[in-house]
Structures are given as C-alpha cells and as structure tokens.
N, C-alpha and C positions, 0 to 999 in steps of 0.2 A: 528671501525674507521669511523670517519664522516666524509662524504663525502664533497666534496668543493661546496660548493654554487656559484650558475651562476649568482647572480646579486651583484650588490653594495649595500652597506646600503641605500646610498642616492638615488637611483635607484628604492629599495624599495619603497619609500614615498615620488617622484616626484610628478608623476600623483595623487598622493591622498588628497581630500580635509580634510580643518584642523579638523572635527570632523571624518574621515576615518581614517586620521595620528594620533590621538588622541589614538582609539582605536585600531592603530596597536600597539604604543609605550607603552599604559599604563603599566605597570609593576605587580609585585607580587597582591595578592590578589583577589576578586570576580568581578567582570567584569559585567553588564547587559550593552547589546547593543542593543536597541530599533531601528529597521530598517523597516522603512517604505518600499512601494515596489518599485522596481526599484532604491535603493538607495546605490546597488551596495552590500549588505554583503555577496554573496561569495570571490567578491575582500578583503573585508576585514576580511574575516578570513582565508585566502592562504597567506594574505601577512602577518600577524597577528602569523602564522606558521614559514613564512619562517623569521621573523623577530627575538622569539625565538631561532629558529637556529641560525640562522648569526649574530645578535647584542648581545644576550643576553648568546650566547653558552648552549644552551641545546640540550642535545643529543635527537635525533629524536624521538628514543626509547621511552624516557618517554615523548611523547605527544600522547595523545589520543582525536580523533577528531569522533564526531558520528551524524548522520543525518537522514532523513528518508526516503528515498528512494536509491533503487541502482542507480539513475539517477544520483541524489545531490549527494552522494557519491564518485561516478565514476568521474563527473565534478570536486569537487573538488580535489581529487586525481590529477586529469592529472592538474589541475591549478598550482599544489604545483610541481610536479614535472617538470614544467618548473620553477619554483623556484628557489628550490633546490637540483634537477637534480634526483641521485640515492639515497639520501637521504631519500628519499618516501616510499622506502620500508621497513623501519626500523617503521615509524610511522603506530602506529592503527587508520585508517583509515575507518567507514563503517557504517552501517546502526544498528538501535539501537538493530535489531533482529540479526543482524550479527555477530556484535561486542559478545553480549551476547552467541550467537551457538556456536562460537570461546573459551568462556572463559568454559563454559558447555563440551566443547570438550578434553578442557586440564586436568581439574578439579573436572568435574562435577559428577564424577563415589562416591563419595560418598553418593549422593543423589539420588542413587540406579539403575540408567543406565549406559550403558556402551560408550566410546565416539562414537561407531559408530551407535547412534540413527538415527530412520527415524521423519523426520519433517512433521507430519499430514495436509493438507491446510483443507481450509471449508469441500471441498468433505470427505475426510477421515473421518472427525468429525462425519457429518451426519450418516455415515455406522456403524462410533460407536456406536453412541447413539443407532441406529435404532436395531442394534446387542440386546444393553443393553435392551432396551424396550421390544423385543421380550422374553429374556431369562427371563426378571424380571415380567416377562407380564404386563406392562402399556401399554393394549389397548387402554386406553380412546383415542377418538378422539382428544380431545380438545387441549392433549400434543405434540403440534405441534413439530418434530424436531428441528426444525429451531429455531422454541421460547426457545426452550432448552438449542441449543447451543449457541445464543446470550446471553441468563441469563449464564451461566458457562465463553464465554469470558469476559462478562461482570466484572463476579465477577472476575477473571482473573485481569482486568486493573487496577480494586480497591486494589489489594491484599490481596482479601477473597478468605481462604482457604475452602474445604469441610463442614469442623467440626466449622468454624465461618459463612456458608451463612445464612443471616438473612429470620427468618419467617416471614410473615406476617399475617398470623391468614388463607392464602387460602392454600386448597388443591395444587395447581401449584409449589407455595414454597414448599410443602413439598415434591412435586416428584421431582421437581429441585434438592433440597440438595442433598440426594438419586440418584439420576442418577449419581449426577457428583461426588459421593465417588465412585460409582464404575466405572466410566468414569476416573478420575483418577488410581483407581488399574491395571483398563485395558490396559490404555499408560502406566503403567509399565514394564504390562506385556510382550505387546508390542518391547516394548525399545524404545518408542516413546514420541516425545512429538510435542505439538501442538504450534501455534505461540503467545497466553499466554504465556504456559509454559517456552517460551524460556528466559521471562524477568523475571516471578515471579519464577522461579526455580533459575535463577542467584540471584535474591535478596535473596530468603533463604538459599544460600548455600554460603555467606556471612553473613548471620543474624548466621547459624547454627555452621559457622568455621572461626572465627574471623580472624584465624593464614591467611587462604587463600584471607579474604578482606586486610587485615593490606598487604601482597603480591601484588594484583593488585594497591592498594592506595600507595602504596609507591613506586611502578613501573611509575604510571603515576602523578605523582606531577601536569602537565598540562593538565585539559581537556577543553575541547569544546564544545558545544552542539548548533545548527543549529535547527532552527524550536521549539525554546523551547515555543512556544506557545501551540502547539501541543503535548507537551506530557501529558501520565494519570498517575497514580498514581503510577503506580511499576514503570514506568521509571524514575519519579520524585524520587522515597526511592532511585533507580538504581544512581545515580549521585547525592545524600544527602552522601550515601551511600562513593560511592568512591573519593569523594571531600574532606573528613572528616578530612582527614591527615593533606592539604597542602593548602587546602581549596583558590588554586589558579585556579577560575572556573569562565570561559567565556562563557556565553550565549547569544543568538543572537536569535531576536525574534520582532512579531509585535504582539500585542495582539489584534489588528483590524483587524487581519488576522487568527485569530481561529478560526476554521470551522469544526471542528470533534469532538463536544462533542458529540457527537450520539455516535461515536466509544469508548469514554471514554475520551480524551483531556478534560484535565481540566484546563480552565484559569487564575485560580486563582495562577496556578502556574508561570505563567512569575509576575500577580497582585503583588502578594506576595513575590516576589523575595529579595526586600529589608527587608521583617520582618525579612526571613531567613541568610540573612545577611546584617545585619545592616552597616556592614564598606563597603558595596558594591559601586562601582564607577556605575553613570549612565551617559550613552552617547545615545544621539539620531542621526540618520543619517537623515535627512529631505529631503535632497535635490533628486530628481528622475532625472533619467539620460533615461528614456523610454516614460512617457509618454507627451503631451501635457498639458499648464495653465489651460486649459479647462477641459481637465479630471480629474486632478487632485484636480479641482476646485468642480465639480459635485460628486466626490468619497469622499471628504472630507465633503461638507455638507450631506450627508446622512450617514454615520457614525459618525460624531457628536450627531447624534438621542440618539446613543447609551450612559448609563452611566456606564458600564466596560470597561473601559478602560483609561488608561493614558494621552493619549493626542498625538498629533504632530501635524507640521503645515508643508505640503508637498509643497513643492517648484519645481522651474526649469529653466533652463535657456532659455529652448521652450517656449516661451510666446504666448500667445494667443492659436490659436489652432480652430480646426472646433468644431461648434454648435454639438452637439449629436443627432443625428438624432430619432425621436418617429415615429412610425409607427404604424398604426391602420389596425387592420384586420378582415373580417367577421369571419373567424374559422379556422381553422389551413391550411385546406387545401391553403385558403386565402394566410395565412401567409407564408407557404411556398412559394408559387408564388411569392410573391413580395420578398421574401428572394433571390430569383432566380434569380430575375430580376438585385437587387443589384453585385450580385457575377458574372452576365453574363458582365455585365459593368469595373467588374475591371481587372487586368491584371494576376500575377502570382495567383495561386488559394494558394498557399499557405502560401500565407499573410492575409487568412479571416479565423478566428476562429467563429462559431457557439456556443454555449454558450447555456445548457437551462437545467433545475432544476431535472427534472426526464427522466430516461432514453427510458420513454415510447413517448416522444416529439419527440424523434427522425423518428419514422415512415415515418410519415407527408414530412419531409427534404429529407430523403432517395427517397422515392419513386418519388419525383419530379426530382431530382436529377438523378437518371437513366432513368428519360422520358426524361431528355437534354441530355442524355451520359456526366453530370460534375462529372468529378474522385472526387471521397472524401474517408477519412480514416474516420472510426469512432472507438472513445477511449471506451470502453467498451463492454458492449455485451456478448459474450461467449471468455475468454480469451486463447491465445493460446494454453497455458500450462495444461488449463482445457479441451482441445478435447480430445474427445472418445481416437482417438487413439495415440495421444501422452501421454496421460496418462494410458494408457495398457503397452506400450513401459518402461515407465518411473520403475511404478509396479515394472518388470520385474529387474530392474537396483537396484531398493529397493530393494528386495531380496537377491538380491545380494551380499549388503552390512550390510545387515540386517534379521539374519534366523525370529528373533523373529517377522517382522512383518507381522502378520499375513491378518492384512486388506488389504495390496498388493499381499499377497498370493492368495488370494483368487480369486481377481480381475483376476487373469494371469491361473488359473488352468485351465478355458476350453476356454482359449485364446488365438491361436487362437482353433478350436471348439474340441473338444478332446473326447468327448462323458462323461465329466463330470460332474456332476446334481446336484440340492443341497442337495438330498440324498443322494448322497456320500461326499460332503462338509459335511452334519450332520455328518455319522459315521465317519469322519476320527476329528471332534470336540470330540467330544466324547471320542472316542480314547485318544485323546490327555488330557482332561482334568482327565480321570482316573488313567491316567498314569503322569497326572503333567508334563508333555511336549508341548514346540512347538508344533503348528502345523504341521510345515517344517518338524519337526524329527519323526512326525506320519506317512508323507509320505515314509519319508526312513526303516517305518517300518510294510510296508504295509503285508506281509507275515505275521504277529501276527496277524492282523484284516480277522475275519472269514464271518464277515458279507459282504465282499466283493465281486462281483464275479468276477474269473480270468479275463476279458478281462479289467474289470476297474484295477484290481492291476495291469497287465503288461502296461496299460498305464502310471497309476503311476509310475510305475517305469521306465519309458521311462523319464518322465517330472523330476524327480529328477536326474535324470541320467545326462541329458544334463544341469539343471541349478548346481550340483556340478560341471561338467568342466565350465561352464563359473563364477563360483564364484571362484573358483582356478586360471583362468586365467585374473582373472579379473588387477593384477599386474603386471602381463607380456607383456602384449597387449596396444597397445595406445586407447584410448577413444572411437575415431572415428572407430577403427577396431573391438573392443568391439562391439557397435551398429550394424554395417553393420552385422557382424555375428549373431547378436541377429534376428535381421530383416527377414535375411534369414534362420537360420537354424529352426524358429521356424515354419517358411513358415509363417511368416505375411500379408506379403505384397503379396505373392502366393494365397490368401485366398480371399483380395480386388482383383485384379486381375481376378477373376473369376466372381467376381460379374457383372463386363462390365457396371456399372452404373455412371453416374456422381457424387453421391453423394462420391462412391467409389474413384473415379479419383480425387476430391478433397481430401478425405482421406490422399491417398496415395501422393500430393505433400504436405501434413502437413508432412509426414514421414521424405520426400525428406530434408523438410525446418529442420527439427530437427536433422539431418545428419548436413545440413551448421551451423545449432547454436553449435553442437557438437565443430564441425573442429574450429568454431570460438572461442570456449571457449580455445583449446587448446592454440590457437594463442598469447590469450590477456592475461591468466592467469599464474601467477608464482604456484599456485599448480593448477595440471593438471589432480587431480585423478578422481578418480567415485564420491566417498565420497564429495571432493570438488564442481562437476558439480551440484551432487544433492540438495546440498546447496545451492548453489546462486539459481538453477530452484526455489526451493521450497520457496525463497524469492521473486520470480519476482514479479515484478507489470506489468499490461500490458501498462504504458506511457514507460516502459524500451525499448518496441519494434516500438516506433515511430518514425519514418522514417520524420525530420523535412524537409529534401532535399527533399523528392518527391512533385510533384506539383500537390496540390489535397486539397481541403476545409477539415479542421479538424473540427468532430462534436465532444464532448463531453461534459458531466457535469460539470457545473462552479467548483464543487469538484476536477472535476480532470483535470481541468487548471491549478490549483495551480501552480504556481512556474516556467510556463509558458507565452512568449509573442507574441505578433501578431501586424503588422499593425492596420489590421483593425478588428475588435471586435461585431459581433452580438448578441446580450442576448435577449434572446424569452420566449415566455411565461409570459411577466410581467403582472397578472391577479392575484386579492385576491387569498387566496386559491391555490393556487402553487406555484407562488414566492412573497410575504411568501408563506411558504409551512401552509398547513390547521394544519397541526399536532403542530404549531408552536405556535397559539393560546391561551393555556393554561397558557405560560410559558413566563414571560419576559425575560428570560435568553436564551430561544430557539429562541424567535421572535428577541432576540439582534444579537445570530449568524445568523438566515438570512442574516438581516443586512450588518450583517460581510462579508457571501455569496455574496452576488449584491456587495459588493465593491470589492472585489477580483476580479469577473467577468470585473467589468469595469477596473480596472487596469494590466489587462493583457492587454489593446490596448497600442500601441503604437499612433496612429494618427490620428483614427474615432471610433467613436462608436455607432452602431445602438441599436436603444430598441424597441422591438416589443409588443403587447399585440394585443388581441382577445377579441370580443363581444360574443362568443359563441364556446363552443367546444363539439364536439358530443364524447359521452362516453355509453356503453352498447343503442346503438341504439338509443339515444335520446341527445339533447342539451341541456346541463349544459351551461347558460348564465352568464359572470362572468361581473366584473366589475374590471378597471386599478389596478394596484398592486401602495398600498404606497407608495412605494420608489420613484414610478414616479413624488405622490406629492410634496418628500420630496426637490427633484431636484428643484433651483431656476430657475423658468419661465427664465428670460433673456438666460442662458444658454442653452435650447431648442432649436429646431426647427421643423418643418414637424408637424402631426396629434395632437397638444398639446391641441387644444378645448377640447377633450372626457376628460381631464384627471383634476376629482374634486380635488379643494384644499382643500379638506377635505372628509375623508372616514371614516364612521363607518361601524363597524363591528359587526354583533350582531351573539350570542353565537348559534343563531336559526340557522344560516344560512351553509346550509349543502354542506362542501365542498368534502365531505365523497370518492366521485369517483376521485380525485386528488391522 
C-alpha cells in the first residue's frame, strides 16, 4: 500500500523555477538534466520522485534512485521522505556500490559466493596481492603492490575481465594479468569481493542470467542517476543494462564538473548521452542559487578554455559580488601565514574552506594553525575506519559473518597478542590448503596438525572456542552488546590499557567512538544486523564523518569538496606544476580535468574567494621555484584584485621543465 504523500501537487512545483518544473514534470522516456552547480538538482530529483509518486502514481517500489556517496544518498533519502513521508522505504535508494551489494546479496550466489561476503577495502587488496606475490614468488621489486592494485581496479572500472587484460608487449602487463587471475580465484575463495567487483560482478551476472536482469529491469521501470558525469564504464553497462526495458532513465549531471578520470569516470558518458538515446529530452538548469555574479563570472571563463564539454551560461540573482582576492607568497610557510591572518579576521571558522591540490599542502596549514590554537578538521589523511584498531575490531566482526575470510582471520589471530607467529599462520595454511579447507576450519582442527606444539594448539583452541560463541550469538544480541563483549572478552582494550601511552589513550577513545557509531547505526537503520553495519562501514567515505556544525576551518582537496559549500573559499597552491598538476602535461584531456578541478574549487564559495600561489616551495631540502598557475591567466583582469602584477598573460610551458617533486 502507498502511503499518502504530505505535499500537494501544486506545492510540489511552487518554489521551482520553469526549467526545475520542467524536469520535475517531464514524463515517460530518457531525461539528461545538465545542472550546473548550485542550481539546485538535488531539489530537483526529490521532487522529481516525489512528483512520480503523487501526479503520475507510481508505486515507490519501482523507483530506483542511485548516487555516489553515502552523504548524497543519505541527503537525498531524508529530502524525499519529507515528501513523501513513509513512502521512502519502499524506494531503492543509495550509492552505486550499495545499490549493487544489495542486488549481489539477494542474487548473486550464482556467480559463485555466498550472500554473506566480506567486502575487501584498498587495505585488504594490498595483503592480497602481497599474499599472491609471496606464494607465486614475484620478488621483483619494480612490482609495486600498489601499481598492481590500481592496474586490476583499473581494469575493474573498464570491465576487463582476467582472461581479456590487454598486453602491452612489457613484462608489468604480464605479471598484472597473472596476479589478478589469481587475485580473483583468491576473493573466491575468500567469499569476498572488492569495491570493483561489486559493480562488474552485478553486470555479469545480468550479462550471464538474463531471466534475473529482465527481474530488476522490470522491477524498476524508473531510474535515476545523480553525478552521472562521474561514472566509468561498468556503471555506465550498470544503467544501459537495467534501462533497457523501459528505457525511462533520468540523469542528472555537469560535465564541467568531471573530476575523476584518474579513478576511471569517463566523460564521454553524460557527452554521449544523446547518441545513446537519441529521443532523449535535454534540459539545462543555469540559474545558481549559492554563489555570487562575480564567481560565477570568473568559474565560467576559465572553464570555457576547455573543449569537452556542452556548454551553459551560469546565472544569479546575487549580482555583483566581491573581486576574488590573488595573493602572493614567498613559500608556503608564507602562505600559510597570510592564510592565517585571513581566517583570524573572519568570524565563525566554519565558513572558510581551505582548498588545495595535494594532500601533502596541507602540512604548512596544519602547523600554523596550532601555533594560533585555530580549531580545523581536515578531510583526509588516515581515515577513521582505516585505524589500526578499529580495523582489528572490525576483522573480528568479519569473521564472524564470514568463516571463509581468511585476510581478516589472520589479521585477529594474535590480536590482541596470543603468542601466535607466522609460523604457525604458515602451518595452519598449509594445513588447510591440503585438506582444501578454510583456514577458520584448520583452526577448529588443530589436534590433526602435528607440527604444532601444545601450548599453540590450546591456544587455538581458546581463540575458536570464543569466536564460535560469538558467531552463534551474533543473532541473539543487539550490535552494540555484540561489540562491547567483543572488546572486552578478547581483553582489547585491557592490552591498550597497559601500555599507559598517549598514543594508546587515543587508540582507545577510537574504540570508545566506534561503540557511539555502533549504538548510532542501530538508531538510524531499518536493518540493524552485523551483516548490515558491515556494509555501510565497508562503503564509508571519510566526508560521511564531517561534522558541518562544529566550528573549525575545514582543510581538504578541491576532490573532496565536491558537492560541498562554504561562504568563504581559499584555493592554495595555484603554481604551474601542481594546479595544474605536472602529471597533467601530456594530456589535453587530463589538463581539461584540472580545469574542471579549479572550477569546482571555486564554486564551492558562496561569497569570496581567495587564490593564493608561491614563488618558491622547498621540497627534499632545497626550493623548487615555480611560476603562477594558468588558470590565474585565464581569469579576466577586471575581476581580480590584491597581488595580480606577478601574474603573466601568458605562460609557456616547456616539456624541459621539471615539476617531478610536485
């Protein structure tokens, strides 16, 4: 039964201007909605939702709405369900890797896991390969992990399997391929799978069981897609894929606003929208409701530069607006200071966003910053979910839900210290692979294994002893009491505790905090399980844990502003060679997403915005002497103000010039 909607139709599409109303109302068929920023498209795909529902009578059920972060997600959820009230919980609702766990969960057991996989992050990967490298012996040095894993997500985002990754005539390619055939047998074996696999495994197991795509595609006759500039190639087949039916598919997207082709975002795909459907309605939303004539003034001629892209012409009804402040620095420490001096000047701190290209810029900021005692968050770093010991904790809760995964097992066997080594990790491998079993069920069959000596097997059998009661109880107990006995029976926090160190003492209120995110999940979530908690952890991003209410200067990478606003706006670093970034050089298409980059930066302000650069930056003991970044040429003089002399109306850049330490 569909619940009763809480607004009027005409209630609906008061407040919305005529190209908002346009593409609440449009009807059947393919939809591209071009939304500049600030011009309002989460309003207009909640009310776009709730307008389906209540004008058009579709039952909630078949609407599927998908995004890319739990934040977007979460926002729009609560937008809709002031909508449409309890309605909300009928509609799919969530993040593209969510959405996808979700279907992989109901379904997915034909494509050889069971639904209660463990979802691998980067860490996990790493331990894989490093696993694989060791047993397959690729010592070479050169085979970086890391390079490894990026070429395998890589091919991942394209929807290259194993047995299709292309050579290229080097050695690298060919341990690649190689690694990641048995990198995938491994998250088999596992029951695991990685944040790839959660998309390219939903698309083949629709490519592979038609009967189960023609099922979700005819489930969802309406979908949505949010940030469709930003998707890559398997999310792209992902929504060719389940559109194919009913082929009534609204996307919502700036293509000025692509900034993750590194990650695999492919632009071509909002470009291309219209090849792929040619009967497609296009609607542009121009008008900004955030920032100033002036910013939008200055963000629009330097994206012009660029030639991918469609076009708009950003409006407002804020006219005029402050000059944008340029700022000149001898070298970072410089710059900080005078960054300083700005923020000591303004009022709440948490209307100034810091802005700057690599995470290594932040140092400089940081450190001045607690020579004034001024509170600031900063977005990246070591994320929460990725500390030592909230991911030991975590381990432990995998297992739980999961005998086969053995990378978490392992992580937890002399954690906390139990006197177990990784010669006894070897033999009880071993064990296991000549018996074609788990790891987990090696453990529980420690008395076969001779090469053991007693006091390691009665420990083993201590540590399976206790994780079978709490795998058994893991149903019976709420979440929160789960944990807390985890905590303590393992003697975790008894172990920190001892240590009497500050580093310790922070440990331990990470533990505290991941108790409150517990209790909280239980709070906010309609499934409350382990299963479930693990899930959303295993998707977090760390903008999900920012704290917009506290009052404290937010530093982070103009990447992960995205979708993000602020009064007031400082973007640092503008200096050849870092923004643009050096690596950007080769490529018109890389140097266009910079581009793309500085205009996102700048249109996250609302009502000033500083630009800062340096004459020099010391790097391994010595000063890299740079010169203005582009974009500052690109800006028309009159809209300036403050240090604009230093800044050439024309830069070359010659191929000699070594930005290499950026």
């Amino acid at each position: 039964m569909v619940s009763k909607v809480r607004v009027a139709n005409e209630d609906l599409l008061k407040d919305l201007n005529p190209p908002q109303r346009e593409a609440v109302t449009t009807g059947e068929g393919p939809l591209l909605i071009l939304a500049g920023p600030g011009s309002g498209k989460t309003r207009v795909l909640t009310h776009r939702i709730a307008y389906l529902i209540e004008k058009r009578k579709v039952s909630p059920s078949s609407i599927l709405a998908v995004t890319f972060t739990n934040k977007a997600a979460r926002e729009m959820r609560e937008r809709v369900e002031r909508l449409v009230g309890s309605a909300v919980h009928e509609i799919w609702i969530g993040t593209f890797h969510a959405v996808c766990a979700r279907i992989l969960r109901r379904d997915g057991e034909p494509m050889g896991f069971t639904r209660n996989f463990t979802i691998y992050d980067d860490g996990d990967q790493l331990k894989l390969i490093e696993k694989i490298k060791k047993d397959e012996k690729f010592f070479e040095k050169e085979f970086h992990s890391k390079a490894i894993r990026e070429r395998i997500n890589g091919a991942k985002n394209r929807l290259i399997r194993p047995e299709e990754y292309p050579q290229d005539g080097s050695h690298f390619s060919e341990v690649v391929s190689l690694i990641y055939s048995h990198y995938q047998r491994r998250l088999q074996e596992n029951n695991a799978l990685d944040f790839g696999d959660l998309l390219m495994k939903t698309v083949e197991l629709f490519q592979k069981f038609p009967e189960i795509l023609k099922r979700y595609a005819t489930r969802f006759p309406y979908i949505l897609v949010d940030e469709y500039q930003d998707t890559n190639h398997t999310q792209y087949r992902l929504i060719q894929l389940l559109s194919s039916l009913h082929r009534n598919l609204c996307v919502v997207g700036d293509e000025d606003q692509s900034i993750y082709g590194w990650r695999g975002a492919d632009i071509q795909n909002i470009l291309d929208f219209e090849r792929d459907f040619p009967e497609a309605k296009v609607i542009r939303l121009e008008e900004n409701y955030r920032s100033t004539q002036t910013i939008l003034d200055v963000a629009s001629a330097v994206v012009a530069k660029n030639l991918l892209r469609k076009g708009k012409t950003l409006w407002t009804k804020r006219k005029g607006g402050k000059s944008i402040t340029v700022m000149e620095s001898f070298d970072e420490e410089d710059e900080a200071r005078r960054i300083l001096e700005i923020v000591m000047k303004k009022g709440r701190l948490r209307d100034l966003a810091i802005l700057y290209r690599t995470n290594a810029q932040s140092r400089a900021l940081e450190e001045a910053f607690r020579r004034m005692g001024v509170p600031y968050i900063i977005i990246g770093g070591i994320k929460f979910y990725e500390r030592q010991e909230i991911k030991d904790l975590l381990a432990y809760l995998k297992v739980f839900v999961n005998l086969k995964d053995s990378i978490s097992l392992k992580r937890i066997l002399n954690v906390p210290k139990r006197g177990i080594g990784r010669k006894t990790i070897e033999i009880l491998e071993s064990f296991a692979d000549h018996q074609s079993i788990p790891l987990y069920f090696a453990i529980g069959r420690v008395d076969e294994i001779e090469a053991l000596s007693p006091r390691v097997r009665s420990t083993l059998k201590d540590f399976y002893k206790m994780s079978e009661k709490f795998r058994k109880s893991k149903e019976k107990v709420s979440l929160p009491s789960l944990l807390s006995r985890l905590v303590k029976e393992t003697g975790y926090t008894t172990e920190l505790e001892r240590e009497e160190t500050a580093e310790a003492e922070a440990r331990l209120e990470n533990v505290a905090e991941l108790l409150i995110g517990v209790k909280s999940f239980t709070k906010r979530s309609e499934d409350t399980s382990l299963e479930a908690f693990l899930q959303e952890v295993s998707l977090f991003t760390e903008i999900d844990r920012w704290d917009e209410a506290k009052d404290a200067v937010t530093l982070m990478t103009a990447h992960n502003a995205k979708g993000l606003e602020f009064p007031t706006v400082i973007v640092t670093g503008l200096e050849e060679g870092l923004f643009p970034h050096a690596s950007s050089y080769d490529s018109i298409e890389e140097l266009e997403e910079e581009r793309r980059l500085f205009y996102v930066a700048l249109t996250r302000a609302k009502d000033e915005v500083f630009l800062t650069y340096a004459r020099g930056r010391r790097r391994y003991g010595g000063t890299l002497y740079t010169r203005p970044s582009r974009f500052l040429m690109e800006i028309p003089t009159p809209l300036l103000e403050g240090d604009v002399s230093g800044i050439p109306r024309r830069i070359k850049v010659s191929s000699s010039d070594d930005f290499s330490n950026f």
